[in-house]
Every structure is written in structure tokens, then in C-alpha cells.
N, C-alpha and C positions, 0 to 999 in steps of 0.2 A: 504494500500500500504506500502512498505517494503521502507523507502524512503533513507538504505543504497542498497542495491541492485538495484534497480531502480539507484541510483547513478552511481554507478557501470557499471552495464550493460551500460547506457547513456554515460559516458567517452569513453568506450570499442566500441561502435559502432562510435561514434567522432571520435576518432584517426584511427578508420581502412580507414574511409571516410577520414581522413587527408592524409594520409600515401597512400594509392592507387589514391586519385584524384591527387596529386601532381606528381606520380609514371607517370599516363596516360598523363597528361600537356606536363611534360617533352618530354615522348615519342613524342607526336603530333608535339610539338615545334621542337625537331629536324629531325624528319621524313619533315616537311614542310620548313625546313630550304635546308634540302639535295635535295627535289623536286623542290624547289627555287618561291614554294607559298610566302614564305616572305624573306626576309633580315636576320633579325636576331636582328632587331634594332626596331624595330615597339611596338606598345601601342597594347594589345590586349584585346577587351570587351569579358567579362566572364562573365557568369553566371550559378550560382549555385541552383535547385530548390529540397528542400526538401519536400518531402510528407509523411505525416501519413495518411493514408484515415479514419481507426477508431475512430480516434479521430476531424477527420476534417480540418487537418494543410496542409497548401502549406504555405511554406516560402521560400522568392527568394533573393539572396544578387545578387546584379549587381556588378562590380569593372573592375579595368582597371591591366590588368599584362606589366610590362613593361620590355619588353627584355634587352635595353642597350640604 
């Protein structure tokens, strides 16, 4: 294994998964703010589940987003 490339590529696929799940939040956040699903002010449970299936990984981070 190339374990700069495999670097590499692994940041590269991180930050796209940074950069568009934060992009999508947003959207939902105030799409359901403007539908008046929530306030604006509320705790909201998230969860994040990554898979590789060739390898065998399911990894799940839980957390709480907090509007205001």
C-alpha cells in the first residue's frame, strides 16, 4: 500500500463528506425552520454512519447539533 496516496485520497474523501454533509444540514435546518417543523432553537440528534463493506467497517458517531 502506497501509504502517501492512500493518505491523500483519505483526506480528499473526508473533507468532501465535510463540506456536503454540513452543505445538506444547513439546507434541512432551514427548509424545516421555514415549514415551522422546529423553532430554530432546539438540540438536534444526528447521526453519522460510515461504511466500507470490503473491508468490513460500519462506524457510527451519535452527537447532539445545537441551533441556538
Amino acid at each position: 500500500m502506497d501509504e502517501d496516496q492512500f493518505n491523500t485520497s483519505l483526506r480528499k474523501f473526508l473533507k468532501q463528506v465535510g463540506v456536503t454533509s454540513q452543505r445538506e444540514i444547513e439546507k434541512a435546518v432551514r427548509d424545516a425552520i421555514a415549514a415551522g417543523r422546529i423553532k430554530g432553537h432546539e438540540k438536534l440528534n444526528a447521526k453519522m454512519v460510515l461504511t466500507i463493506d470490503s473491508v468490513g467497517l460500519v462506524h457510527e458517531v451519535n452527537d447532539t447539533i445545537e441551533l441556538g
